[in-house]
VOPAGU-2260 file (C-alpha; in pm, 1 decimal, decimal comma):
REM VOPAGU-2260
SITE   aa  ch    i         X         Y         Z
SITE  UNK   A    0    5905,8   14455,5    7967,3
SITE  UNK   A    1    6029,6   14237,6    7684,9
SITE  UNK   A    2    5900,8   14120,1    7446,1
SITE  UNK   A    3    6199,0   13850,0    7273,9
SITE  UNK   A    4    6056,8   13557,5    7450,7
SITE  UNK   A    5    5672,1   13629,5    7392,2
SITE  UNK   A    6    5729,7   13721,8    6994,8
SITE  UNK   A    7    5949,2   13401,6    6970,0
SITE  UNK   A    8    5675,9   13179,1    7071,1
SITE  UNK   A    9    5414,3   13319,1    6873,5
SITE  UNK   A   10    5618,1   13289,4    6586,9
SITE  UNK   A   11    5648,3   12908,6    6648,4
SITE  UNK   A   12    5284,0   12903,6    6665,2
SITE  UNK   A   13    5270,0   13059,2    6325,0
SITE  UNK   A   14    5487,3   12794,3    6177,9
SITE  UNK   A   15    5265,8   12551,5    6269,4
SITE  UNK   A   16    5021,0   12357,6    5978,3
SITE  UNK   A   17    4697,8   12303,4    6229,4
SITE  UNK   A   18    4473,4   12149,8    5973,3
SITE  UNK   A   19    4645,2   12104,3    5653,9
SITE  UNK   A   20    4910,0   11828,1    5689,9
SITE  UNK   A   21    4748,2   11466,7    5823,2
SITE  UNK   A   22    5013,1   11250,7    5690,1
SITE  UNK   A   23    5278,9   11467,4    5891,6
SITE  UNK   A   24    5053,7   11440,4    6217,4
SITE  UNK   A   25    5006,0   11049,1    6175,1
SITE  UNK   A   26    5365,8   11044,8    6110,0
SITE  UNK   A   27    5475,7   11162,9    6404,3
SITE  UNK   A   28    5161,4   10969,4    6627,6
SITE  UNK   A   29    5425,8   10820,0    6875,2
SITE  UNK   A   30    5634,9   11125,3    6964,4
SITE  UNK   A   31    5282,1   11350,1    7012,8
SITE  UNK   A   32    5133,8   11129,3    7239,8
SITE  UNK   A   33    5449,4   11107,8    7444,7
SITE  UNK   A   34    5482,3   11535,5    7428,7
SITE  UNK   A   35    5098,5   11556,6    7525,9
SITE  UNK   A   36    5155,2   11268,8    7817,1
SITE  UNK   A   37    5409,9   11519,6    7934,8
SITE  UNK   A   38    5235,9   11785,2    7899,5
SITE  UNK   A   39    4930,2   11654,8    8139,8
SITE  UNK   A   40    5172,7   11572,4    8366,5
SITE  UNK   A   41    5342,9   11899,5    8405,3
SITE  UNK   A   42    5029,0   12078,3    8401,7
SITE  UNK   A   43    4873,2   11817,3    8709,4
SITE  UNK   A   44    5212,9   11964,2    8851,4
SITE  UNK   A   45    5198,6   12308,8    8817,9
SITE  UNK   A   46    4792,5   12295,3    8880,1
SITE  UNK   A   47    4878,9   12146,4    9233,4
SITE  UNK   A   48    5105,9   12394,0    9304,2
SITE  UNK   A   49    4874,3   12679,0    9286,9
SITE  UNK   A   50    4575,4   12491,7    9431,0
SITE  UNK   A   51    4371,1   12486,6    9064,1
SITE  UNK   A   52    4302,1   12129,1    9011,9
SITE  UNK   A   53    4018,7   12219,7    8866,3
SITE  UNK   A   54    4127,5   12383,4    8612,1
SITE  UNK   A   55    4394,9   12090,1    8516,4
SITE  UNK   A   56    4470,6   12004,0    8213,8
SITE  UNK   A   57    4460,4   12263,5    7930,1
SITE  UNK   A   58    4470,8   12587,8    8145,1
SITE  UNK   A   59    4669,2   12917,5    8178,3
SITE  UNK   A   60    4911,3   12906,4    8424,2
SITE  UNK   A   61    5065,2   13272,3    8441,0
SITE  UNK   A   62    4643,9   13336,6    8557,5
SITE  UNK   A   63    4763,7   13193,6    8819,9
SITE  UNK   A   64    5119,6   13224,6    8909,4
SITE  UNK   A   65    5072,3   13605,5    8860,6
SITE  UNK   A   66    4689,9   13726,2    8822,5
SITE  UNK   A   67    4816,6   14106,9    8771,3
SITE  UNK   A   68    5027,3   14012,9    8495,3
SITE  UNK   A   69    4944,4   14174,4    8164,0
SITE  UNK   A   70    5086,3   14109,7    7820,6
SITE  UNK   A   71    5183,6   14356,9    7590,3
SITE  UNK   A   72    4948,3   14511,0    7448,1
SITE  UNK   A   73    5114,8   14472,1    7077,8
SITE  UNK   A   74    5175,4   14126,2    7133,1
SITE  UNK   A   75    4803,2   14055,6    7270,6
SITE  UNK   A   76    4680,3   14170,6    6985,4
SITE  UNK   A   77    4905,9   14006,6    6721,1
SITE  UNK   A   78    4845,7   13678,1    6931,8
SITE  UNK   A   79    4478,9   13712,5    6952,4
SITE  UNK   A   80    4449,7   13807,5    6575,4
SITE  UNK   A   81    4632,3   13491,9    6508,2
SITE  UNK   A   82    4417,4   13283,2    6705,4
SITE  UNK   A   83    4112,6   13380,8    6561,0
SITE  UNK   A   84    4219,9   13311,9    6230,9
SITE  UNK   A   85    4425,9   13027,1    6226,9
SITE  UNK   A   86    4349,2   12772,6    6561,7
SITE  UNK   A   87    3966,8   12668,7    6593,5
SITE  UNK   A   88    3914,6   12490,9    6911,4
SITE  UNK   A   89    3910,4   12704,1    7230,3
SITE  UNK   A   90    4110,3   12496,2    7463,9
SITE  UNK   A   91    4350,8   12449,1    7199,8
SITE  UNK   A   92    4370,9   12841,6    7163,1
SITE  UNK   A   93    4384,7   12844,5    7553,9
SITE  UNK   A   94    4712,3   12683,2    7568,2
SITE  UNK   A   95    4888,2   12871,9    7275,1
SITE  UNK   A   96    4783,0   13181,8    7480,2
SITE  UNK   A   97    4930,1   13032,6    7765,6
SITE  UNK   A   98    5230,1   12925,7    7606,4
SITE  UNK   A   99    5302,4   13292,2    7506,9
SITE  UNK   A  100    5204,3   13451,7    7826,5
SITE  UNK   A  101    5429,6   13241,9    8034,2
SITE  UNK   A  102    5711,1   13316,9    7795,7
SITE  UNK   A  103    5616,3   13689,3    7863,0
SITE  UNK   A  104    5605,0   13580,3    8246,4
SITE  UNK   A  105    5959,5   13435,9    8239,5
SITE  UNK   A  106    6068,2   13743,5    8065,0
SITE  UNK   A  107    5953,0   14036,0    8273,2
SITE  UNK   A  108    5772,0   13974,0    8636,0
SITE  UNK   A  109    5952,4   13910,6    8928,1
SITE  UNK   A  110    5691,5   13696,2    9054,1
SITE  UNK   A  111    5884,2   13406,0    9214,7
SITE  UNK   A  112    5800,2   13083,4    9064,1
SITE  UNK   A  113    5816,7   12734,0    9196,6
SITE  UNK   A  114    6110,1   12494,3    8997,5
SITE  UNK   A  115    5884,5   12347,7    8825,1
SITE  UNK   A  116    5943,5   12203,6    8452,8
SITE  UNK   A  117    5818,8   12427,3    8170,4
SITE  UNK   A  118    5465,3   12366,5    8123,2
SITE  UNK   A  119    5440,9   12407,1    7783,0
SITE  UNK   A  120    5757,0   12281,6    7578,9
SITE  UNK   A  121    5596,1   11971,8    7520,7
SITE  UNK   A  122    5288,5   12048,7    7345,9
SITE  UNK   A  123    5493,8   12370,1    7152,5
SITE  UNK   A  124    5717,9   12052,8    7046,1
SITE  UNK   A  125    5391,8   11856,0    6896,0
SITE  UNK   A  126    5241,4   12137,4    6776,0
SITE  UNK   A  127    5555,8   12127,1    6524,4
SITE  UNK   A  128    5509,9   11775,3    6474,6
SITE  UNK   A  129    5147,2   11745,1    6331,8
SITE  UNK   A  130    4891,3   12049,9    6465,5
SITE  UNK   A  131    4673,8   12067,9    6739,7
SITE  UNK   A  132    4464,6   11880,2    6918,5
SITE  UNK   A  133    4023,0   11812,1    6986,5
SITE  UNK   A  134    3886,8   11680,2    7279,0
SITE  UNK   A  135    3584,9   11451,3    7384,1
SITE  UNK   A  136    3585,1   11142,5    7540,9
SITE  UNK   A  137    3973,3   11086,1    7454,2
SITE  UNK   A  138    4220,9   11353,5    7321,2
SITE  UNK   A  139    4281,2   11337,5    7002,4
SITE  UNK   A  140    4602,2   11427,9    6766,1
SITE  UNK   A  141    4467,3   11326,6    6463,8
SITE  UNK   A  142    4651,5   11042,5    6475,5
SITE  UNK   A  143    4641,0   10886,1    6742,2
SITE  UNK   A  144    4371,9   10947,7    7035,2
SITE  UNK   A  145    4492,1   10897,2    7413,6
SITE  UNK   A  146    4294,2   10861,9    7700,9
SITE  UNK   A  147    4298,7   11170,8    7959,4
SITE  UNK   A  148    4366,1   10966,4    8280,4
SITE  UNK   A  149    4302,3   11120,2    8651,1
SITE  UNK   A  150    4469,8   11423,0    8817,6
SITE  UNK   A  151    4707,0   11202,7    9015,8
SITE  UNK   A  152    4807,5   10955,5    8778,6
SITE  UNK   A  153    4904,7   11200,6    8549,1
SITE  UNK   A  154    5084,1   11390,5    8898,4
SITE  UNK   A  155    5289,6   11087,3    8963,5
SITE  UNK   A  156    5356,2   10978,1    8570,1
SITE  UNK   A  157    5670,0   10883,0    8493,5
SITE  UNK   A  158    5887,6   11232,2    8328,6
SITE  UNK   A  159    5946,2   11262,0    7971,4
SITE  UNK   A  160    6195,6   11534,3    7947,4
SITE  UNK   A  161    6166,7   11752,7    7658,0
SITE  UNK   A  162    6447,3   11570,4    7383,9
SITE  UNK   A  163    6583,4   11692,7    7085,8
SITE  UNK   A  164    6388,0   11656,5    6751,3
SITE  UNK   A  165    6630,7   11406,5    6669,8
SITE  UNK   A  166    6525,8   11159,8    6961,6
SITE  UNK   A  167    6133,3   11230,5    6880,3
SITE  UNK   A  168    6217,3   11168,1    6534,7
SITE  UNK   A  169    6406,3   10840,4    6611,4
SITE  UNK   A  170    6098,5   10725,9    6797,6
SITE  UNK   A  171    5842,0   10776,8    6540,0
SITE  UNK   A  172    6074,0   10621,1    6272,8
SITE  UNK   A  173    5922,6   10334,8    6097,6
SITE  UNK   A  174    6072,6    9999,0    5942,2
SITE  UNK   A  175    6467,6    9987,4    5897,9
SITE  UNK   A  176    6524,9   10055,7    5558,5
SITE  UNK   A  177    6267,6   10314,5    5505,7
SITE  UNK   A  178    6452,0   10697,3    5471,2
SITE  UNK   A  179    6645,9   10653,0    5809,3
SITE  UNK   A  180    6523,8   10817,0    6165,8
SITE  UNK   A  181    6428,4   11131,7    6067,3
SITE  UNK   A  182    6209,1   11228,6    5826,9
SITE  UNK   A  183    6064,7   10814,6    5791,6
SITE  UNK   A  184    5703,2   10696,4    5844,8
SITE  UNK   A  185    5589,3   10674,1    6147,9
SITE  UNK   A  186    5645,8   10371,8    6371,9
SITE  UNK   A  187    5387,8   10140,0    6302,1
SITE  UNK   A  188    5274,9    9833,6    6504,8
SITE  UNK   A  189    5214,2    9760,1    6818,2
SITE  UNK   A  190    5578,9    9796,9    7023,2
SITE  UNK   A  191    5810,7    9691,1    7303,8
SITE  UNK   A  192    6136,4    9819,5    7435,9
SITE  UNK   A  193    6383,6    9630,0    7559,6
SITE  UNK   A  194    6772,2    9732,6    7706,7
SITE  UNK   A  195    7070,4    9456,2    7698,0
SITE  UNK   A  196    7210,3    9463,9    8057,4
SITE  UNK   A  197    7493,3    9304,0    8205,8
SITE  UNK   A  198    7763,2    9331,1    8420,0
SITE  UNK   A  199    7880,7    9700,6    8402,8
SITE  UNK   A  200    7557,1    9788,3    8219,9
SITE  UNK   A  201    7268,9    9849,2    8464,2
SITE  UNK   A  202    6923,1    9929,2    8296,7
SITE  UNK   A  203    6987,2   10288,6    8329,6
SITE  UNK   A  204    7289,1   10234,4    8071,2
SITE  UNK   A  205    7223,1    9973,1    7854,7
SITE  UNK   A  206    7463,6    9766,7    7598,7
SITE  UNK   A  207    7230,7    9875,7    7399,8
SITE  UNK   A  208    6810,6    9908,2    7324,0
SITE  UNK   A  209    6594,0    9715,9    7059,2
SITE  UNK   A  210    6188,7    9674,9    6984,9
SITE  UNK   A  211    5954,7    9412,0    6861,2
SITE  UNK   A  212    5724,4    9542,2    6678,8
SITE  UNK   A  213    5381,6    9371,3    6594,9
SITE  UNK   A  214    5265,3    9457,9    6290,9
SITE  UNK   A  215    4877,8    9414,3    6149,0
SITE  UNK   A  216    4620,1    9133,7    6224,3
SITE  UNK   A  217    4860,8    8841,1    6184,6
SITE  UNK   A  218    5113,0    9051,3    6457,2
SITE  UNK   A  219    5373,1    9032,2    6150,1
SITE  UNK   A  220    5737,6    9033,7    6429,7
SITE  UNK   A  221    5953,4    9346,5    6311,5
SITE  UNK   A  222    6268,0    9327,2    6573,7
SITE  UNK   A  223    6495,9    9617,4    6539,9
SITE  UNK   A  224    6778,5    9796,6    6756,7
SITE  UNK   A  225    6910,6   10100,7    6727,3
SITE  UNK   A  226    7247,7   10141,0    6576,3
SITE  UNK   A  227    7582,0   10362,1    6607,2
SITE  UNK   A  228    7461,3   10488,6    6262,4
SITE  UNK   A  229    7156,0   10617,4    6485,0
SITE  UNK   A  230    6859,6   10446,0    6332,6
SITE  UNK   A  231    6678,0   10150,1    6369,9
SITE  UNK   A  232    6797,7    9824,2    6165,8
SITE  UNK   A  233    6701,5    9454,6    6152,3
SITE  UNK   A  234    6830,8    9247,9    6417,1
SITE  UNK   A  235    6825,6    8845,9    6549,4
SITE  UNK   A  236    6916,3    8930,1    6933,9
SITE  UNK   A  237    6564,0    8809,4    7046,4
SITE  UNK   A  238    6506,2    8569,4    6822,1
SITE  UNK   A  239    6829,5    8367,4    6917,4
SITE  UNK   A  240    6751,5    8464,7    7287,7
SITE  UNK   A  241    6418,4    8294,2    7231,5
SITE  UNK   A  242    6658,7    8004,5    7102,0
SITE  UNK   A  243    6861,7    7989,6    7364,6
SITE  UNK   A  244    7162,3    8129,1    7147,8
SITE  UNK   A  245    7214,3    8434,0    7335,1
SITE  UNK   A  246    7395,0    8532,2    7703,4
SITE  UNK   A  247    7331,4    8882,7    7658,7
SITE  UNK   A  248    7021,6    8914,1    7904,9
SITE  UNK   A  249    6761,3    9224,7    7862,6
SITE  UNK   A  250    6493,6    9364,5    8051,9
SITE  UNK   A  251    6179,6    9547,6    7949,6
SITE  UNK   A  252    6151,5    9923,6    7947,0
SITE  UNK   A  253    5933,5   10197,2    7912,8
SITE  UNK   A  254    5862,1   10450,1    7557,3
SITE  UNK   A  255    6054,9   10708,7    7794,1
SITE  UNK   A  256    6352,6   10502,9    7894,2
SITE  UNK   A  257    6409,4   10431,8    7531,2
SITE  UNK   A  258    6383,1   10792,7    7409,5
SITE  UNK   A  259    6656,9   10874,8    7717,8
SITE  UNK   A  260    6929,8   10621,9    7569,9
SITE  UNK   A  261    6832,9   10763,5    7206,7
SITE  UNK   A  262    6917,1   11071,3    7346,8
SITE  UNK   A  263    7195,3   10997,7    7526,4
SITE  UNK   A  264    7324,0   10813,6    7222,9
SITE  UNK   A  265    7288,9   11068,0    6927,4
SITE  UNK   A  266    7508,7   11322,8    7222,0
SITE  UNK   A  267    7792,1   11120,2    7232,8
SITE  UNK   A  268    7836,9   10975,1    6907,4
SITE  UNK   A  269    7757,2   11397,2    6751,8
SITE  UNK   A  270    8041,3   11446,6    7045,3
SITE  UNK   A  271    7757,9   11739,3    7174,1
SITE  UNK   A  272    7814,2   11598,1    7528,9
């Protein structure tokens, strides 16, 4: 059985700061509560196909896709040493162990498996954006806390694939001007989405996309779209829209729609499509 996949995972894991870095966790608050939003609803997925929704959200699912599956047994015990050491709370641990196991799965059983997204790209993805996670009443990332929802809201949530750090770093980037989309603050404010449609631009491929955000107490207005130079810079479209200065019309969209024309975006102007 290999044992590429497995070790590749669990080296990820060990390039992740779990406790030490706030600021980088906070940072990234938007993108990490879009990965984990994912991540409930692939697991509400994957825990309906195997007839476990009681063990939904933070579960192992190669305990159930294969029950006689076994990892190797160097592997298991570098993972498990790491685990004890390095990632304190147990459901957390129960999803790294997961993560590595279904690598392990992918690699070497012949089980068949249902086509299914991976279950657990998106958290490995905010794991290297900030740490783990606790949970009580809410889930928290240390930065933001989100609320868990129910099995089937989470089942029939709207998909986030899994983008490029690029994308996730474009969302969490903070006011134009700052150090560009990656590597910013994070996006602060409360925000909205909107696409510029048209004639020969449906919502599904926008002029363009912009946000409002709404900044502290007073709801300071930050309006920003996002630019061929592939960050977000100052702009007047909804203003003058407001003013009646504008014939470009727009329509509201989701966090996920955005990140999908960010992505979309960086791919052809990088000419990587």
């Amino acid at each position: 059985m290999g044992t590429e996949l497995p070790r590749a995972v669990l080296e990820r894991l060990r390039s992740v700061d779990w406790y030490g870095d706030w600021d980088l966790a906070d940072s990234h608050s938007r993108s990490r509560a879009l990965l984990m939003r994912e991540y409930l609803r692939r697991a509400a997925l994957w825990a309906q196909a195997y007839g476990v929704r009681e063990e939904w959200p933070f579960f192992d699912v190669t305990e159930f896709v294969d029950p006689a599956f076994r990892l190797d047994p160097e592997v298991e015990s570098e993972l498990e040493d790491y685990l004890a050491h390095n990632v304190g709370t147990p459901s957390t641990a129960r999803t790294c162990r997961g993560a590595v196991r279904w690598a392990a799965l992918r690699a070497g059983s012949k089980a068949a498996l249902p086509e299914l997204p991976d279950p657990y790209e998106p958290l490995l993805l905010m794991y290297g954006r900030g740490g783990g996670y606790s949970i009580e009443e809410f889930i928290d990332l240390y930065g933001v806390m989100i609320p868990y929802g129910n099995f089937e809201s989470n089942l029939n949530a709207e998909p986030f694939p899994t983008p490029a750090p690029s994308t996730l770093d474009a969302l969490d980037a903070g006011a134009a001007g700052a150090a560009g989309a990656a590597g910013a603050a994070g996006a602060a404010g409360r925000i909205t989405y909107y696409a510029k449609v048209g004639e020969g631009y449906p919502r599904s491929s926008p002029r363009g996309i912009l946000r409002r955000r709404l900044v502290g107490r007073e709801a300071e207005t930050h309006d920003e779209a996002f630019t061929r130079s592939l960050r977000w810079e100052p702009t007047e479209y909804l203003r003058l829209y407001e003013l009646g200065h504008n014939d470009v019309d727009h329509v509201r969209i989701s966090e996920r729609e955005a990140a999908a024309f960010i992505e979309s975006t960086v791919k052809r102007l990088s000419g990587s499509c």
